[in-house]
N, C-alpha and C positions, 0 to 999 in steps of 0.2 A: 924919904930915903930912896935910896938908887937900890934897881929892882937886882940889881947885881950882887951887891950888899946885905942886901933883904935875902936875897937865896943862900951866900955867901954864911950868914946867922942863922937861915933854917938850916941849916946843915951841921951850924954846931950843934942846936935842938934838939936834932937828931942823934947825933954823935952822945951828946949826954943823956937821953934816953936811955933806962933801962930797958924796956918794952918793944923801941923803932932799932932800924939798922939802916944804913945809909946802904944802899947798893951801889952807887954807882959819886962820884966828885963829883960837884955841882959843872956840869957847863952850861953854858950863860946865866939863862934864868931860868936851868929846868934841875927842878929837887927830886930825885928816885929814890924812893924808901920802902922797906916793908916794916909792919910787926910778927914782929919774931911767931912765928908758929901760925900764921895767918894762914888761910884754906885763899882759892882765887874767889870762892861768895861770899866769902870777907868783906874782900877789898871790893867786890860788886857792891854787895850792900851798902858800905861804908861810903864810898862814892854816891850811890843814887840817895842815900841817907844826906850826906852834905848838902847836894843839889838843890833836894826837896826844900829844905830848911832854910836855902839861901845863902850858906855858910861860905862854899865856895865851889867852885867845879875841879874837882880831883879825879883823874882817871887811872880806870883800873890800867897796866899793863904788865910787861912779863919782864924783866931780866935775865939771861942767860937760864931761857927756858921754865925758871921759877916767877910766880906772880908777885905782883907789887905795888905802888900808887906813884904818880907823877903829880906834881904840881909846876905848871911852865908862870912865871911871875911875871906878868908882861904890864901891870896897870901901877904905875908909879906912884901910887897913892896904897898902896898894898907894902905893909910894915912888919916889921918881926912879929910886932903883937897878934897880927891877923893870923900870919904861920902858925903860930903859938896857940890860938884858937883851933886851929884844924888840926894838929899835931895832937893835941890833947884828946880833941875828940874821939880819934883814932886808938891813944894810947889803953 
């Protein structure tokens, strides 16, 4: 799948999420989302929690001064279902 694609479907994921909120329209292949009532040691955690594990590298950052998580899709072998793994995790 084109990683355009692939962001283009994590961002419905997102979208039909009860729990996620999409902050920001996907541009290219970077997906910004929070969970709804998330602290910023959240999303620290949650991030160095992915990392650790192997899952995937998600980084914390801020949107319009509120905290949030990025994931930039740059590896063309990287599939909705993978998103779907890390979006879960989070949820």
């Amino acid at each position: 799948e084109v990683s355009l694609e692939v962001t283009a479907a994590g961002a419905d994921l997102v979208v039909a999420s009860s729990v996620l909120e999409l902050v920001l329209d996907p541009v290219l292949s970077v997906l910004a989302f929070r969970r709804i009532g998330g602290e910023q040691t959240d999303y620290d955690a949650g991030s160095a929690r992915l990392l650790e594990q192997g899952i995937a590298f998600v980084l914390p950052t801020q949107v319009d001064g509120d905290p949030a998580l990025r994931i930039c899709i740059v590896n063309p072998r990287t599939t909705v279902d993978d998103i779907a793994v890390v979006l879960d995790s989070l949820a």
